[in-house]
C-alpha positions in Angstrom: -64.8 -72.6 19.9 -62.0 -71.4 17.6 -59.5 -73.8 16.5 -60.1 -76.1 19.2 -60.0 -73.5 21.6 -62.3 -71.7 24.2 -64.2 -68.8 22.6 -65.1 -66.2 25.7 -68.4 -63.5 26.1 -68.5 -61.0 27.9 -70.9 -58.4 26.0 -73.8 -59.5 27.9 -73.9 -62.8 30.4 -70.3 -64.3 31.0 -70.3 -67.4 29.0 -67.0 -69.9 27.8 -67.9 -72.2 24.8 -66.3 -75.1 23.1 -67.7 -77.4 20.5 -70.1 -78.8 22.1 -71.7 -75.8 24.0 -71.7 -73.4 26.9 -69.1 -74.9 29.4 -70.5 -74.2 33.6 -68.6 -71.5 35.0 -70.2 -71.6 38.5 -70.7 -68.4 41.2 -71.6 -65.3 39.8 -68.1 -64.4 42.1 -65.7 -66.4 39.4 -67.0 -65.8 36.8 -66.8 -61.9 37.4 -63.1 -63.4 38.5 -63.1 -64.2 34.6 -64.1 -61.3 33.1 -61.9 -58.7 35.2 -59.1 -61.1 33.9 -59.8 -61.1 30.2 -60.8 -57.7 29.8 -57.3 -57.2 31.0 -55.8 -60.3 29.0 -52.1 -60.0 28.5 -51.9 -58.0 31.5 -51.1 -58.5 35.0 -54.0 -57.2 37.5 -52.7 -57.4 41.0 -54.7 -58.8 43.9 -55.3 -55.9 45.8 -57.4 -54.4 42.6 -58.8 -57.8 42.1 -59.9 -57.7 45.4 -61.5 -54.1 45.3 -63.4 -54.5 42.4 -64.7 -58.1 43.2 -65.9 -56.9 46.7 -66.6 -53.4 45.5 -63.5 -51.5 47.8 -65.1 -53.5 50.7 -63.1 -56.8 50.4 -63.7 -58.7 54.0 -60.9 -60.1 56.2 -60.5 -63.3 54.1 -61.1 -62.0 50.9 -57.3 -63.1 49.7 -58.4 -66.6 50.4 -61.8 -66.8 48.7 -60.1 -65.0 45.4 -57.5 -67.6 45.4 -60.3 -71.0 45.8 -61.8 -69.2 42.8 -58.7 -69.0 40.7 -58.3 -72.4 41.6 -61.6 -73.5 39.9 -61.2 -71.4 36.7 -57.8 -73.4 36.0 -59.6 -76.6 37.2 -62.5 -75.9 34.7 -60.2 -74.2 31.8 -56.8 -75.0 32.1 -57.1 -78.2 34.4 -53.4 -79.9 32.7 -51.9 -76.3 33.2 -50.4 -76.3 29.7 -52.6 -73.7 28.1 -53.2 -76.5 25.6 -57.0 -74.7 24.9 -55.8 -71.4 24.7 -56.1 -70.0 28.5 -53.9 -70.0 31.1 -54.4 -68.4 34.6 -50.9 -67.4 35.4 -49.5 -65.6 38.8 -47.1 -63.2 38.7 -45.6 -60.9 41.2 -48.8 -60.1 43.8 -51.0 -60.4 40.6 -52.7 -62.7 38.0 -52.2 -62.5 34.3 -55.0 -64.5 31.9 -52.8 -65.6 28.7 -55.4 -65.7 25.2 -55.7 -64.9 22.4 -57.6 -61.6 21.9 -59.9 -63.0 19.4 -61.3 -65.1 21.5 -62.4 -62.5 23.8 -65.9 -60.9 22.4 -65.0 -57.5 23.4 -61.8 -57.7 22.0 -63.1 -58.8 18.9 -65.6 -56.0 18.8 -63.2 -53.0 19.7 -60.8 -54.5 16.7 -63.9 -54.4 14.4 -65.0 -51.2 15.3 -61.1 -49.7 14.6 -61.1 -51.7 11.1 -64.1 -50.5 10.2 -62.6 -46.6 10.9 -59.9 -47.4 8.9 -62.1 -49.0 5.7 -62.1 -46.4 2.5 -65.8 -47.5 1.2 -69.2 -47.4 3.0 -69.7 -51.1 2.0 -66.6 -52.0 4.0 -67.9 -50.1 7.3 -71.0 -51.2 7.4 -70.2 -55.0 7.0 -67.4 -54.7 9.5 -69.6 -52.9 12.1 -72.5 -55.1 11.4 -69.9 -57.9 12.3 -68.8 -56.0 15.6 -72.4 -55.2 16.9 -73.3 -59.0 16.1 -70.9 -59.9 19.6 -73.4 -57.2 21.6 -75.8 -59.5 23.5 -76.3 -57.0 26.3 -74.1 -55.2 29.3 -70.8 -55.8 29.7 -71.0 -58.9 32.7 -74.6 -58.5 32.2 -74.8 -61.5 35.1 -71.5 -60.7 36.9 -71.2 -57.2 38.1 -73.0 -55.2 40.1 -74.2 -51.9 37.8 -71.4 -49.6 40.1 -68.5 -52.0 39.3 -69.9 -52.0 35.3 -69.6 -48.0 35.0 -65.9 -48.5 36.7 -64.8 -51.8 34.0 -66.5 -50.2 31.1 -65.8 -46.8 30.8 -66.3 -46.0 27.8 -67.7 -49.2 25.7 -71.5 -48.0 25.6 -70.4 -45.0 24.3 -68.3 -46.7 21.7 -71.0 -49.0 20.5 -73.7 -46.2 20.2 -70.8 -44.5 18.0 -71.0 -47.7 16.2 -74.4 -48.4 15.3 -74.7 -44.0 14.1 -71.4 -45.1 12.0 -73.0 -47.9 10.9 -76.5 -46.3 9.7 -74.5 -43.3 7.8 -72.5 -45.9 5.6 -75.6 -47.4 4.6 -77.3 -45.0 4.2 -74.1 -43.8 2.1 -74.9 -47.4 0.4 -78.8 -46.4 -0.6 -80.3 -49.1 2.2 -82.3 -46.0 3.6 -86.4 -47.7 3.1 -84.5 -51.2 5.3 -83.2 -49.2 7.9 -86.6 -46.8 8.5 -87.8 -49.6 11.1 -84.1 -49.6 12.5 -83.6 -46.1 12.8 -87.7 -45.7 14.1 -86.2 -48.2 17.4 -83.2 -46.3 17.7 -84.0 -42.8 17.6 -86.8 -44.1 20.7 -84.3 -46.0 22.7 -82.0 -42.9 22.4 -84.0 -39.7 21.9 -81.2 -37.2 22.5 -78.5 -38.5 20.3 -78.4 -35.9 17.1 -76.5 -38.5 14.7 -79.2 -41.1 15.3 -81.8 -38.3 14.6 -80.0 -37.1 10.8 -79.8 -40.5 9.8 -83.7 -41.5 10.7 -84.6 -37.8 8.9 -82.5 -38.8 5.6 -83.9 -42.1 5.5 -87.5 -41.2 5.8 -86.7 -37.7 3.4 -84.9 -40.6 0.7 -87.9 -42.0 1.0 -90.3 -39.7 0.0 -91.4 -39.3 3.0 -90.5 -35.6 3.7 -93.4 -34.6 6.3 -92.1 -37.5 8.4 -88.4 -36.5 8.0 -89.5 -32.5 9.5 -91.5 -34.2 12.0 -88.9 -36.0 13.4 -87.1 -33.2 14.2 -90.1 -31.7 15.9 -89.9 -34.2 18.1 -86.2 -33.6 18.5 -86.6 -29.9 19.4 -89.4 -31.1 22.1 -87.1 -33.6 23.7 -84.0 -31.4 23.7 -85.8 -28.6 25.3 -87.5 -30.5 27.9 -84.4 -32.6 28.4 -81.5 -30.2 28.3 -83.2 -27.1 27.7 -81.5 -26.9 24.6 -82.2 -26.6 20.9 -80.8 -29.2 18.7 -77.2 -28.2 16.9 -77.1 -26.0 14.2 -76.2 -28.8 11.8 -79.7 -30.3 12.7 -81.6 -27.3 12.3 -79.9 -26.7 9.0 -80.6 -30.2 8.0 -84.3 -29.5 9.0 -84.4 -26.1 6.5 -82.5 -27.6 3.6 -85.4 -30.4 3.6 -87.9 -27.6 3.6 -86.2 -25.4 1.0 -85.0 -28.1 -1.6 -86.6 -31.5 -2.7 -84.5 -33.8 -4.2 -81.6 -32.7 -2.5 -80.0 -35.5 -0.6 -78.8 -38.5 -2.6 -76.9 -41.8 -1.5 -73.5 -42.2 -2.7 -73.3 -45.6 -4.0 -75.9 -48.4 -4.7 -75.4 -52.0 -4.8 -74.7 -53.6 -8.6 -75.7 -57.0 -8.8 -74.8 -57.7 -12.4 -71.0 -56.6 -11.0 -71.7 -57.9 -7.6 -70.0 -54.4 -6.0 -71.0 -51.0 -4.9 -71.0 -48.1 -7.7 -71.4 -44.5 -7.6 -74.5 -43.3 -8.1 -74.3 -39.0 -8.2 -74.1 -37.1 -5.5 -75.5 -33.9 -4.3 -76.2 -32.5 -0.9 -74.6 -34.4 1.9 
């Protein structure tokens, strides 16, 4: 809990805590109530969406009744005094409802925020602790135990693609920052769990080529080249393939930026050539 207050989760299994623990939320129905709410938070959703999304654009006869008993039970469990005194309130305005929080109490609030900062940050020291921060709130799909896999394409357009586009940004500052041998086992996961995604690829080939390990590097595109064409029927980009022949034509080539100083406790330069 923050300050007293209710922290929320939505990056994998709804879930409210407090102090003391995980606080019952009830039907899979209100507490995928919650999260349509605080994903919006701030905003007013009116019913009728509420209604479509909750019962996929199939709401029954007395849907309007069953969406207000559960709103109903979110203030009785959250806001039961009505004064927003832990940092929620279920308001209704117009034909809608409006959840009133603070944004950083919402995971994937927190995460997108990270994720922006981190885009923002000058150094490769500062990305990678800021996105290592943002990817800690990922504990699986968004509502992971609240929406049905159609209504999670519709709420989170978007998201998956913005945390693979975190983790690659992630990888290339450390790797930036010289931590290419700890990531190998990393990138080795990643570059399975997501065969076709070239940044993932360049970043498992720089680490392994940093790390003397240039036969694994020119394997791994190999491998690349296989999946793409069986895949997409595609060859990997040109920036791939040229990454591939610059390993092959010149050792040495590809240096990290900066490296980790203990004596000054900082990152320092370190020479750079190649990319």
């Amino acid at each position: 809990m923050l300050d007293g207050r209710w922290e929320f989760r939505l990056l994998g299994p709804v879930e409210v805590w407090d102090g003391e623990g995980r606080i019952a939320l009830g039907r899979r129905a209100q507490r995928c109530l919650l999260g349509l709410l605080l994903l919006e938070a701030g905003r007013v959703v009116p019913v009728s969406r509420l209604l479509e999304l909750l019962w996929d654009d199939e709401p029954p006869d007395h849907a309007r009744g069953i969406l207000h008993s559960h709103v109903a039970r979110l203030r009785g469990t959250l806001d039961p005094d009505r004064t927003g005194s832990r940092g929620f309130r279920l308001v209704r305005r117009g034909d809608g409802y409006l959840a009133e929080t603070d944004e950083g109490s919402v995971d994937v609030h927190v995460f997108r925020d990270l994720v922006g900062r981190a885009r923002r940050s000058a150094g490769p020291g500062g990305r990678s602790r800021l996105l290592r921060e943002a990817l800690a709130h990922w504990r699986g799909p968004l509502l992971a135990d609240a929406a049905t896999d159609r209504l999670r394409d519709r709420l989170g357009v978007g998201l998956e693609e913005l945390r693979l586009s975190a983790i690659e940004s992630c990888v290339e500052a450390e790797l930036e920052c010289g931590r290419h041998r700890e990531l190998l086992p990393e990138l080795a996961d990643l570059v399975r769990q997501h065969p076709l995604r070239e940044r993932l690829i360049r970043a498992s080939m720089l680490a392994l080529y940093r790390d003397g390990r240039r036969p694994d590097a020119l394997a791994v595109y190999r491998r690349a080249r296989a999946d793409f064409a069986r895949e997409l029927g595609l060859a990997p980009s040109g920036e791939l393939h040229d990454l591939h022949d610059r390993m092959v034509q010149a050792p040495d080539l590809f240096r990290p930026r900066v490296r980790w100083s203990p004596d000054s406790s900082h990152w320092v330069p370190v020479g750079l050539s190649g990319s």
